[in-house]
FILUM-313117 format. One line per 3 residues: number of its first residue (from 1); for each residue x, y, z of C-alpha. Coordinates in nm, 3 decimals, always signed. Example, Ala and Ser with C-alpha at 12.3 -4.5 7.8 and 13.67 -1.06 7.14 Angstrom:
BEGIN
1) +1.230,-0.450,+0.780 ~ +1.367,-0.106,+0.714
//
This chain:
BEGIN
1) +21.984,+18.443,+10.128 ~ +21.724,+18.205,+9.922 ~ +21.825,+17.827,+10.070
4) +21.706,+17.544,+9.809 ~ +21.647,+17.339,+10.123 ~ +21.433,+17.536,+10.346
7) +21.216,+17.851,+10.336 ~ +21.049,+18.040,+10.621 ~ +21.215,+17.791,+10.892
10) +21.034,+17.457,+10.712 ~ +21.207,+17.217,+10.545 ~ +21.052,+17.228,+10.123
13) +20.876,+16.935,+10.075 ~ +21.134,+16.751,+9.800 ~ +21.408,+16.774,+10.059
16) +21.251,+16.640,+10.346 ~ +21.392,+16.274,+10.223 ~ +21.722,+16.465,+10.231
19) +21.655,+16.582,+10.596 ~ +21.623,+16.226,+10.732 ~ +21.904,+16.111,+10.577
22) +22.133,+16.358,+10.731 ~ +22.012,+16.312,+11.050 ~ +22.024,+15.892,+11.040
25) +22.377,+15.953,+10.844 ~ +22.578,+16.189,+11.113 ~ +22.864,+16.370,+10.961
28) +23.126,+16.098,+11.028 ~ +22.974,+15.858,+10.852 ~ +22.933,+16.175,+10.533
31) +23.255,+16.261,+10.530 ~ +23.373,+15.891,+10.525 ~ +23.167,+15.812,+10.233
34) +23.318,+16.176,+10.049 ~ +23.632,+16.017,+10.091 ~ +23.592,+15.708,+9.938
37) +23.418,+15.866,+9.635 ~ +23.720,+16.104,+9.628 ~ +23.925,+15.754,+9.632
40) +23.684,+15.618,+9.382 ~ +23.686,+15.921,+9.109 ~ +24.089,+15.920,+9.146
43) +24.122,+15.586,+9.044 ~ +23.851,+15.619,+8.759 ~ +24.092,+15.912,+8.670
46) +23.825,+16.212,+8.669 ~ +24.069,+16.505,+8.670 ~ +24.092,+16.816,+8.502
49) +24.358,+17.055,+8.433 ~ +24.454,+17.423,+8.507 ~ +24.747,+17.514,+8.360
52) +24.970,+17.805,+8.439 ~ +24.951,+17.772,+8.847 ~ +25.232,+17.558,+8.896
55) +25.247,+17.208,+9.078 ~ +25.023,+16.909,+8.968 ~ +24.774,+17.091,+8.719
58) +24.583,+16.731,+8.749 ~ +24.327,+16.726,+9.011 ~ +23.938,+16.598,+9.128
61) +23.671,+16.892,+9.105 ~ +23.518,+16.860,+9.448 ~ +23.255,+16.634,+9.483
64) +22.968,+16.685,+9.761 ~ +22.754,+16.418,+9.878 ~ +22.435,+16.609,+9.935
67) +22.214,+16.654,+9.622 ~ +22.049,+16.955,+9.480 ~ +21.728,+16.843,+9.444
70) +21.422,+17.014,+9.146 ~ +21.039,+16.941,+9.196 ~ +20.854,+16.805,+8.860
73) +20.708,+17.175,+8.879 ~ +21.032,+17.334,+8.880 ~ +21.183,+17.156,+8.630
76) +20.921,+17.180,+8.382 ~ +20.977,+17.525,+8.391 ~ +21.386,+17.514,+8.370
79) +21.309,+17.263,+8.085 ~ +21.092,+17.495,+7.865 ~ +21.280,+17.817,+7.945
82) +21.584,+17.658,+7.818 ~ +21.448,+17.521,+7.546 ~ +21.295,+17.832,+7.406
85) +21.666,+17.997,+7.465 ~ +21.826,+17.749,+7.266 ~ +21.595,+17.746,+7.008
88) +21.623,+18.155,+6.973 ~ +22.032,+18.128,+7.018 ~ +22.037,+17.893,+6.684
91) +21.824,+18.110,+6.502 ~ +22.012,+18.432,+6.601 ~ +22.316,+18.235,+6.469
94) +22.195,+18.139,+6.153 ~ +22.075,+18.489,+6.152 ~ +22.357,+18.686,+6.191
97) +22.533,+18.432,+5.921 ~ +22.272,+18.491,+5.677 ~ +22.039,+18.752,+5.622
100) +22.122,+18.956,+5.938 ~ +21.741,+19.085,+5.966 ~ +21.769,+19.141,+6.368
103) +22.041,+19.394,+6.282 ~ +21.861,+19.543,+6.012 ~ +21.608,+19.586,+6.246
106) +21.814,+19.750,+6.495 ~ +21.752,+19.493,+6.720 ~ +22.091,+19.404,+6.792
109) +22.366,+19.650,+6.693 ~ +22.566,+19.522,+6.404 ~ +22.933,+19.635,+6.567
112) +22.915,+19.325,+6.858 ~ +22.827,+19.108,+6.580 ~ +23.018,+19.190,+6.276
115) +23.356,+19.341,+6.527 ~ +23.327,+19.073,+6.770 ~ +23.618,+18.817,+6.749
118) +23.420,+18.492,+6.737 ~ +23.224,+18.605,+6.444 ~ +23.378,+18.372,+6.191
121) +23.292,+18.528,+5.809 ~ +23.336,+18.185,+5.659 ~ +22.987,+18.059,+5.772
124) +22.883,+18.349,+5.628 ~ +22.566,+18.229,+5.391 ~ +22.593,+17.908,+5.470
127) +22.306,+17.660,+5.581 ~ +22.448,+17.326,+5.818 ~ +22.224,+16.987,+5.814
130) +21.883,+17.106,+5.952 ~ +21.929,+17.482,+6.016 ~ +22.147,+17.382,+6.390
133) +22.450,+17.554,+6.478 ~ +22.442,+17.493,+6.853 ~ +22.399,+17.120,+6.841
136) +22.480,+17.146,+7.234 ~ +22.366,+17.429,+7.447 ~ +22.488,+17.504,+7.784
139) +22.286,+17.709,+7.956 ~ +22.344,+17.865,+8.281 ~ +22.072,+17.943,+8.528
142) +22.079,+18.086,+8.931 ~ +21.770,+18.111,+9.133 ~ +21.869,+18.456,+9.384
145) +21.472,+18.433,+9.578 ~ +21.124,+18.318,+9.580 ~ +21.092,+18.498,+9.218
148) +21.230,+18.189,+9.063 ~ +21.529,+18.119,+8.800 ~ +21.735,+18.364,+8.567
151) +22.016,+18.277,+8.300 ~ +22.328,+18.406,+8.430 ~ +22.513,+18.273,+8.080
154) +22.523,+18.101,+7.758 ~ +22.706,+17.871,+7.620 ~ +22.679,+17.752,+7.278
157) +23.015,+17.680,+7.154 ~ +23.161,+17.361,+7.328 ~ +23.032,+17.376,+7.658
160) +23.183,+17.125,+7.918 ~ +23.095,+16.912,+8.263 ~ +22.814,+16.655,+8.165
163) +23.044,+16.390,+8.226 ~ +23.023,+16.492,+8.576 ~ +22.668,+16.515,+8.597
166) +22.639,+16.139,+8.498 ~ +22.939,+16.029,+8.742 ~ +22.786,+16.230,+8.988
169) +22.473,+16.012,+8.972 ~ +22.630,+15.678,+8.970 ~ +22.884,+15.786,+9.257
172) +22.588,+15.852,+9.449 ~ +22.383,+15.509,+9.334 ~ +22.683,+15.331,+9.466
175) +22.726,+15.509,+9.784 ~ +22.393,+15.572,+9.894 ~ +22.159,+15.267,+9.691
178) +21.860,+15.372,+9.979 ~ +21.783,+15.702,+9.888 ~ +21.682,+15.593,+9.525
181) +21.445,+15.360,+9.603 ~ +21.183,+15.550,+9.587 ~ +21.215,+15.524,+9.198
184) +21.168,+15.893,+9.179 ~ +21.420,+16.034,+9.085 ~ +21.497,+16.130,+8.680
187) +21.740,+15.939,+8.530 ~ +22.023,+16.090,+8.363 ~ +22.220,+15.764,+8.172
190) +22.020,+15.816,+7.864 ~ +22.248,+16.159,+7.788 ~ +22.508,+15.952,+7.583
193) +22.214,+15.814,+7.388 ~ +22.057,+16.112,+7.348 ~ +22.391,+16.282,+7.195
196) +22.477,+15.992,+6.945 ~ +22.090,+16.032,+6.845 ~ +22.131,+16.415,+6.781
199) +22.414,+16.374,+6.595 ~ +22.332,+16.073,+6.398 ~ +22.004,+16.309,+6.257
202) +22.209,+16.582,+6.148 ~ +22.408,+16.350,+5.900 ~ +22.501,+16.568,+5.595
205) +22.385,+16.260,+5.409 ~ +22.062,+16.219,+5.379 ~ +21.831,+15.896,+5.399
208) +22.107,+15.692,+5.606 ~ +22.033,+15.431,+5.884 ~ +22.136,+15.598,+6.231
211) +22.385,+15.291,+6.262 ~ +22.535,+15.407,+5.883 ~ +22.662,+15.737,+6.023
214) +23.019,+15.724,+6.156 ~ +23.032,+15.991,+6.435 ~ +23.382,+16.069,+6.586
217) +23.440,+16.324,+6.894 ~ +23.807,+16.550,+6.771 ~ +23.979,+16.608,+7.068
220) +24.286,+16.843,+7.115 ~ +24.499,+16.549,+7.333 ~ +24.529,+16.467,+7.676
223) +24.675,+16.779,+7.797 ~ +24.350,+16.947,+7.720 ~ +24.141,+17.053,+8.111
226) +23.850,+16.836,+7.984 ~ +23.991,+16.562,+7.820 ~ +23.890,+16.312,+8.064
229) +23.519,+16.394,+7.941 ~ +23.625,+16.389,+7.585 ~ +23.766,+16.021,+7.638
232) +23.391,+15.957,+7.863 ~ +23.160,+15.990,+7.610 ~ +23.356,+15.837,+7.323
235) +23.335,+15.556,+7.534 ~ +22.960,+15.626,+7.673 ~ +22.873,+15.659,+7.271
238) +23.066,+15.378,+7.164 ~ +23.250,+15.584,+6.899 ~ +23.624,+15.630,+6.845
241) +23.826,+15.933,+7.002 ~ +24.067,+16.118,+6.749 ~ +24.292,+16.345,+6.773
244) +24.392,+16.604,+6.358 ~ +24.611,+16.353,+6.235 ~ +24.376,+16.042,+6.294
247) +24.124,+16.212,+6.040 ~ +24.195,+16.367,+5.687 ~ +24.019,+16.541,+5.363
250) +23.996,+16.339,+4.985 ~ +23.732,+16.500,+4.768 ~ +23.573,+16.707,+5.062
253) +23.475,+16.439,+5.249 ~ +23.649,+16.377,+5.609 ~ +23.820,+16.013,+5.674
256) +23.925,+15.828,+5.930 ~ +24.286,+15.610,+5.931 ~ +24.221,+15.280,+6.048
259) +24.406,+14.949,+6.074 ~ +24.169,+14.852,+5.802 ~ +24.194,+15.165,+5.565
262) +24.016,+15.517,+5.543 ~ +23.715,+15.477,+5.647 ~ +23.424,+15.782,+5.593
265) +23.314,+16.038,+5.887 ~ +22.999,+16.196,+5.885 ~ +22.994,+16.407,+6.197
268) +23.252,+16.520,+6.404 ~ +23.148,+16.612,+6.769 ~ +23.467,+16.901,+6.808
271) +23.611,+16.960,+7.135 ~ +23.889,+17.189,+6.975 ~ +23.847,+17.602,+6.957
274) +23.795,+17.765,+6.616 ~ +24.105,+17.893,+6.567 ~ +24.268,+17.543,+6.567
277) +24.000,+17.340,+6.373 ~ +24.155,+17.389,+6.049 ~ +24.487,+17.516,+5.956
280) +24.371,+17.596,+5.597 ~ +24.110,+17.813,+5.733 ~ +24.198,+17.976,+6.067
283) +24.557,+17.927,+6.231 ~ +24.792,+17.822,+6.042 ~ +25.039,+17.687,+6.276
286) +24.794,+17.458,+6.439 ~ +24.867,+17.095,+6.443 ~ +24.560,+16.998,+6.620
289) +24.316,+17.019,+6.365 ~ +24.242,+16.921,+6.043 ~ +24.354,+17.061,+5.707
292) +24.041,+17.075,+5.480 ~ +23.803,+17.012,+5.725 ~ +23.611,+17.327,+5.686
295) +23.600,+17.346,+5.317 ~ +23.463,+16.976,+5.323 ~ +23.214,+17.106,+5.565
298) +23.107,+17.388,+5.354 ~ +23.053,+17.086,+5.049 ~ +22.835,+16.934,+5.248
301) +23.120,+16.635,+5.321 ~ +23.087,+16.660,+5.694 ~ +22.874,+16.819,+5.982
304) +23.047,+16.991,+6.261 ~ +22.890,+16.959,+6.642 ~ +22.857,+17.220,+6.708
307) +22.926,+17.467,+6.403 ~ +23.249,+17.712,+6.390 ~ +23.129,+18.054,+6.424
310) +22.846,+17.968,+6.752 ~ +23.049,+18.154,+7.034 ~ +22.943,+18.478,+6.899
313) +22.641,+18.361,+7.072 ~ +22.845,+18.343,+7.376 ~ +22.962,+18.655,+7.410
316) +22.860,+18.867,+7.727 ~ +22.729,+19.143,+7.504 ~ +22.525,+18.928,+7.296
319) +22.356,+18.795,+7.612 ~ +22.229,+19.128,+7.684 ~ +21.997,+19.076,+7.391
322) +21.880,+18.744,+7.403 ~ +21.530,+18.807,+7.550 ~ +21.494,+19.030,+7.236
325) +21.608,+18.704,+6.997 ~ +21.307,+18.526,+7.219 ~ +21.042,+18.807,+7.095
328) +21.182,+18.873,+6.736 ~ +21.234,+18.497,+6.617 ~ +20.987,+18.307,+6.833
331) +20.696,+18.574,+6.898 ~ +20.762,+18.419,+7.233 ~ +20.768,+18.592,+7.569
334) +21.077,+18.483,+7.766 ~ +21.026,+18.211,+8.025 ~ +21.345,+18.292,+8.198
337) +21.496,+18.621,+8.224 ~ +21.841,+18.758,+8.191 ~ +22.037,+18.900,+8.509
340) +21.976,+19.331,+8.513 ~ +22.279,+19.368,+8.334 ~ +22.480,+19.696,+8.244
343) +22.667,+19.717,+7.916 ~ +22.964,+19.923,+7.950 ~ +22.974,+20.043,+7.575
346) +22.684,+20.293,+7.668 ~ +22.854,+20.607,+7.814 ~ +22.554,+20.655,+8.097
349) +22.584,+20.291,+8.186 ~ +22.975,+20.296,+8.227 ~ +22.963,+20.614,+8.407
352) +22.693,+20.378,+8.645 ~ +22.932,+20.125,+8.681 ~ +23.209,+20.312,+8.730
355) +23.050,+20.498,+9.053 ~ +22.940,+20.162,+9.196 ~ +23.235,+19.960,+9.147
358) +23.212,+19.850,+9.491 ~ +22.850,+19.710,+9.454 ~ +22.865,+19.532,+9.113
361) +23.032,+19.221,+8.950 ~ +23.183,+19.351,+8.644 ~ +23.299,+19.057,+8.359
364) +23.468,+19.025,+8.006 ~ +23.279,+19.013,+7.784 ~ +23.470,+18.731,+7.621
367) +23.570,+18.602,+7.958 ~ +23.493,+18.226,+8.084 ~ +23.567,+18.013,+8.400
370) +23.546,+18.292,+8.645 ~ +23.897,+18.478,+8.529 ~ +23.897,+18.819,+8.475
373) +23.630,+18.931,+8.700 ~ +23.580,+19.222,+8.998 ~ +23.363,+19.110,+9.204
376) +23.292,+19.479,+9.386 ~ +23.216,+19.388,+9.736 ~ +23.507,+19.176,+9.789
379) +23.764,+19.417,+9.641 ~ +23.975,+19.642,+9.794 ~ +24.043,+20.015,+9.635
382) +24.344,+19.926,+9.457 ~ +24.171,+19.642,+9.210 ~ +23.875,+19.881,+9.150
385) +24.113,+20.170,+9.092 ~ +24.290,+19.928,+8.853 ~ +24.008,+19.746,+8.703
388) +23.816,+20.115,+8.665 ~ +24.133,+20.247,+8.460 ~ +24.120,+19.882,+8.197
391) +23.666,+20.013,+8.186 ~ +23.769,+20.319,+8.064 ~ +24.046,+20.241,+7.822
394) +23.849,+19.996,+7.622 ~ +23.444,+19.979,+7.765 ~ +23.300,+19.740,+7.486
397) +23.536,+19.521,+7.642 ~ +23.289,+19.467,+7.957 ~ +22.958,+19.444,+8.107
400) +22.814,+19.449,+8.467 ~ +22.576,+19.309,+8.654 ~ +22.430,+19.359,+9.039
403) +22.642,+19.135,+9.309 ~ +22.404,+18.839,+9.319 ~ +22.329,+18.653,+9.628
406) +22.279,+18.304,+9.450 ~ +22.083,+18.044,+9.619 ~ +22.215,+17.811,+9.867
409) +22.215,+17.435,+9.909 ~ +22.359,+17.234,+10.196 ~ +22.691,+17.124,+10.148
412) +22.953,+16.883,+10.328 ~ +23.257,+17.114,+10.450 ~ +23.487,+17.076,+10.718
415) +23.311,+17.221,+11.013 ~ +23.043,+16.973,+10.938 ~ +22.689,+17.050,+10.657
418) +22.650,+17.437,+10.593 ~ +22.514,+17.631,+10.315 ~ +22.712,+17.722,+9.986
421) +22.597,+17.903,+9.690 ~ +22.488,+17.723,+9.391 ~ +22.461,+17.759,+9.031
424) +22.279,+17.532,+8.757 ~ +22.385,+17.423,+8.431 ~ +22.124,+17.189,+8.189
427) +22.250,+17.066,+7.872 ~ +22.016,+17.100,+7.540 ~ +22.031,+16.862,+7.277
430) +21.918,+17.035,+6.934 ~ +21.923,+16.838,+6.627 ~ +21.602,+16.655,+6.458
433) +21.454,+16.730,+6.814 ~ +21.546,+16.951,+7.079 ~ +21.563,+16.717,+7.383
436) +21.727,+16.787,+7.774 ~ +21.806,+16.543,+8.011 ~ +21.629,+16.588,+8.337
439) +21.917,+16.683,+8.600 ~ +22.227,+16.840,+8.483 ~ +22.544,+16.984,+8.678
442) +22.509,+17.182,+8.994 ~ +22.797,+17.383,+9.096 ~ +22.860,+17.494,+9.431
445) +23.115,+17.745,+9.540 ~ +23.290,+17.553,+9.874 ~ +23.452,+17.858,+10.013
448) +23.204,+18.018,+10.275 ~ +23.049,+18.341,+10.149 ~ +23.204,+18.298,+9.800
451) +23.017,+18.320,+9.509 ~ +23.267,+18.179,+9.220 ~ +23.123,+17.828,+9.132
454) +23.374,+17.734,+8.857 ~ +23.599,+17.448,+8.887 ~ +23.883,+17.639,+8.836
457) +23.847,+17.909,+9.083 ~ +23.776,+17.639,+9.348 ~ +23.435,+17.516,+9.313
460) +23.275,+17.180,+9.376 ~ +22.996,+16.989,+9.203 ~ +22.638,+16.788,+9.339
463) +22.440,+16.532,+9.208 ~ +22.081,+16.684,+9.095 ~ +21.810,+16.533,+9.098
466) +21.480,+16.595,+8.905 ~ +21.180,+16.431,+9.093 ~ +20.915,+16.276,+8.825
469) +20.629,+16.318,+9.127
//
């Protein structure tokens, strides 16, 4: 087990500060100062939703008071490897959408693009303000040993929790003011900035004055899981929050009903799924979108953050190929590597998974927020003898990959600080320029010996901290 913390019995160098603290702190003192941020992020209302468990489906994602800490030479690495993947992931997209040449090449095989559900064929030949589909790229990363990092997802559709990365960091500012003075530690404010600034350059008019382009973030409505961080950055942004009927189409151009008339949008930052973004286009029965809004997209009216049609990117199959997008479209060698990962389709590699159930993590390929999984080792014989029987009967439908011992980090529990595995998720900003913020959110999985991060399965989150020295 690869501890962020400390290696070979010695305490790494950035967490030494970290050490100290802990020991001057003592773990009444930590777990008085976890409740009070607890208090703190209840009153602020930071909640999110699962739906379909019964009880209150409002409640806090964990928050622990010890910070997952990079090194500058770390993070210049996590910051160019993620980067590059982004940059290949929008070029795959606009790929598949247009000319297709990586499946013409037998790159990628055409049947998980063209078959897969999230391929949307409206995009099809069609070119968004400066070539970006992905505006914001979630990418997720583990570390599993001295080796270094690997991308354990993508996600390029509407991915979710940087609100929590920058509540994280002024939680801990507030609670523990010592242990940034320093002035060392990357700040991570400047996110909102940076997103109003990506979207304000991919304006589908061109020429205007950043503070000419109306921006508006489309939410589905408080009963969504994140709208809490919908609501955050409208507010970080300083630009309104609207829900399908605040916003309508006149001559393929989006507006806006205000107390003071219709007044023009120019991007729309969507929190909504594609099959709801447009009843004209996609589901008819939706009320939460907007009637038009694609066709005035397709006019050039309006730009979309980020485009319908980028979660093809997303898919678990599609990952399997994305340090081929790296070579093919950049002439790049990857900087971070996929997981080993087994697809299912191939009859040698099912028949691999399928006699080491026990051993491996199998997924969905369309699967998300830690549902639908088997994670071998902690199975019994009846949910692989049950999960084997769904492989066979539709194998596309999943891929596998070796049970990964993720890194560990120290973490507050009950008994007192002990180690919990950790994941990593940066957020890239791709629109004029591709830009990250220095930190991002660190997941931890609280249960001891687990190894499901997501909120929604029980997981937690840390403040992280990118050291500039």
């Amino acid at each position: 087990m690869f501890s962020e913390m400390s290696q070979n019995g010695y305490v790494r160098e950035e967490y030494k500060r970290i050490e100290t603290w802990l020991k001057n702190k003592g773990i009444d003192e930590l777990k008085a100062s976890s409740a009070e941020a607890e208090s703190l992020f209840r009153k602020i209302g930071i909640t999110f939703a699962v739906y379909g468990e019964g009880g209150d489906p409002e409640r806090l994602i964990p928050f622990d008071v010890i910070p997952r800490i990079f090194s500058k030479s770390e993070w210049d690495t996590l910051e160019a490897g993620v980067i590059q993947r982004a940059r290949a992931l929008n070029a795959f997209i606009a790929d598949v959408y247009g000319p297709a040449r990586i499946v013409k090449e037998g790159i990628v095989p055409g049947e998980i693009v063209f078959n897969n559900e999230a391929y949307e064929p409206v995009m099809k030949d069609f070119t968004p303000p400066r070539n970006v589909y992905s505006h914001i790229s979630g990418i997720d990363v583990i570390r599993t040993g001295a080796e270094g990092f690997f991308v354990l997802e993508d996600n390029c559709r509407t991915p979710s929790g940087v609100s929590y990365v920058l509540e994280n960091r002024r939680m801990m500012s507030r609670l523990f003011p010592e242990l940034f003075m320093h002035g060392d530690v990357a700040p991570v404010e400047h996110y909102p900035d940076m997103l109003r600034q990506t979207m304000e350059s991919v304006s589908p008019v061109a020429g205007m004055h950043a503070g000419e382009v109306n921006c508006v973030i489309l939410t589905p409505g408080h009963f969504n899981s994140a709208y809490y961080e919908h609501s955050f950055l409208a507010d970080e942004m300083g630009i309104p929050l609207v829900e399908g009927s605040d916003l309508f189409v006149e001559d393929d151009k989006v507006f806006m009903r205000t107390t003071r008339g219709a007044a023009r949008v120019h991007v729309i930052y969507r929190r909504i799924d594609d099959a709801f973004l447009d009843p004209e286009q996609f589901n008819p029965e939706s009320m939460l979108g907007v009637p038009g809004l694609v066709r005035a997209y397709k006019a050039g009216g309006v730009t979309i953050i980020n485009a319908p049609g980028t979660s093809v990117a997303d898919d678990k199959a599609i990952y399997c190929y994305v340090e081929d997008m790296i070579r093919f479209y950049l002439t790049e060698e990857p900087i971070l590597k996929n997981v080993e990962t087994f697809r299912c389709s191939k009859p040698a590699q099912l028949s691999h998974v399928l006699e080491n159930l026990d051993k491996l993590v199998v997924k969905e390929v369309h699967g998300s927020g830690g549902y639908g999984m088997l994670i071998g080792p902690k199975s019994t014989a009846e949910e692989r003898e049950a999960y084997a029987a769904r492989l066979k009967a539709k194998p596309s439908n999943f891929i596998a990959q070796p049970t990964l011992a993720l890194s560990t980090c120290p973490t507050l529990v009950e008994e007192g600080v002990a180690e919990r595995h950790v994941d990593f998720r940066p957020f890239v900003l791709t629109g004029e320029t591709v830009q990250v913020t220095p930190g991002g959110l660190t997941r931890v999985a609280l249960r001891e010996g687990s190894l499901v991060v997501n909120s929604s399965q029980g997981g937690g989150v840390k403040d992280t901290w990118v050291l500039t020295e």
